[in-house]
ZAMARGU-4260 file (C-alpha; in steps of 0.2 Angstrom, whole numbers, plus 5000, padded with zeros to 4 digits):
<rodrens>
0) 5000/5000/5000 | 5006/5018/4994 | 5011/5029/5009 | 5015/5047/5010 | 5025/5055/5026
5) 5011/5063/5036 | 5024/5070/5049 | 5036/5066/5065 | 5033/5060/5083 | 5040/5074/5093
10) 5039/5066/5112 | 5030/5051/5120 | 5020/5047/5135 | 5023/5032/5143 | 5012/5031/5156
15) 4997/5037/5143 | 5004/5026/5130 | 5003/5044/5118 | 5014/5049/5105 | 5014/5068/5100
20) 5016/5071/5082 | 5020/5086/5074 | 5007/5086/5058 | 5016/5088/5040 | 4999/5082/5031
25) 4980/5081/5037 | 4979/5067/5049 | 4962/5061/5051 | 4953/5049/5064 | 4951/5031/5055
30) 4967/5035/5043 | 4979/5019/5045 | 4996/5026/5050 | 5013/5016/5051 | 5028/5026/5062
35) 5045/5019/5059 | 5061/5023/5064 | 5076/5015/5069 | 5068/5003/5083 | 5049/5007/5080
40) 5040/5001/5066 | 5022/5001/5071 | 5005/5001/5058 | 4990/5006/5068 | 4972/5015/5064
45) 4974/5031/5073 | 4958/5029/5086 | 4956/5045/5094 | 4967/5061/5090 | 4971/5076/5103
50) 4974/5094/5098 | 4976/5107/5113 | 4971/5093/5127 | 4954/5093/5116 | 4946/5077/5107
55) 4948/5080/5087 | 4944/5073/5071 | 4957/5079/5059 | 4973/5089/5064 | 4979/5103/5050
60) 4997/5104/5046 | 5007/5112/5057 | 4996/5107/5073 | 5003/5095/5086 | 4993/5081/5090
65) 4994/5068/5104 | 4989/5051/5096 | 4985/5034/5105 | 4999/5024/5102 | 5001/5004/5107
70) 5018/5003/5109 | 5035/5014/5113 | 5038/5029/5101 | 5053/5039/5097 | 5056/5057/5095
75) 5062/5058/5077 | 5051/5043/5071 | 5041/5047/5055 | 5024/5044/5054 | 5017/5041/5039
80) 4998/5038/5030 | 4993/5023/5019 | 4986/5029/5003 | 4970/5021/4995
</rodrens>
């Protein structure tokens, strides 16, 4: 499946199991994702997005959303979405 770089994980919450990426493309609730870097290599539907500490549907570029991630992620990691 076609992927485009949709931006880059910027800091992660361990306790919260959250990674915050900072949004080079629209990144929308129910988009398959797949961050990967030089340990992590994870393909997950993103859930539930946070913009702000609010719930959101879709972050713009340039927004830093808090995603729900199921395992560790790594500040530089790129996150990126499958294409249909």
């Amino acid at each position: 499946m076609p992927e485009m770089e949709a931006g880059k994980i910027t800091h992660y919450f361990g306790r919260v199991g959250v990674g915050m990426v900072e949004v080079t493309e629209t990144l929308k609730v129910g988009d398959t994702v797949h961050i990967k870097g030089n340990v992590t290599d994870i393909t997950m539907p993103v859930e539930s997005m946070q913009v702000d500490h609010k719930s959101v549907a879709e972050a713009l570029k340039g927004q830093t959303a808090g995603v729900k991630v199921p395992g560790k992620v790594h500040p530089g990691d790129k996150v990126f979405k499958a294409m249909p």
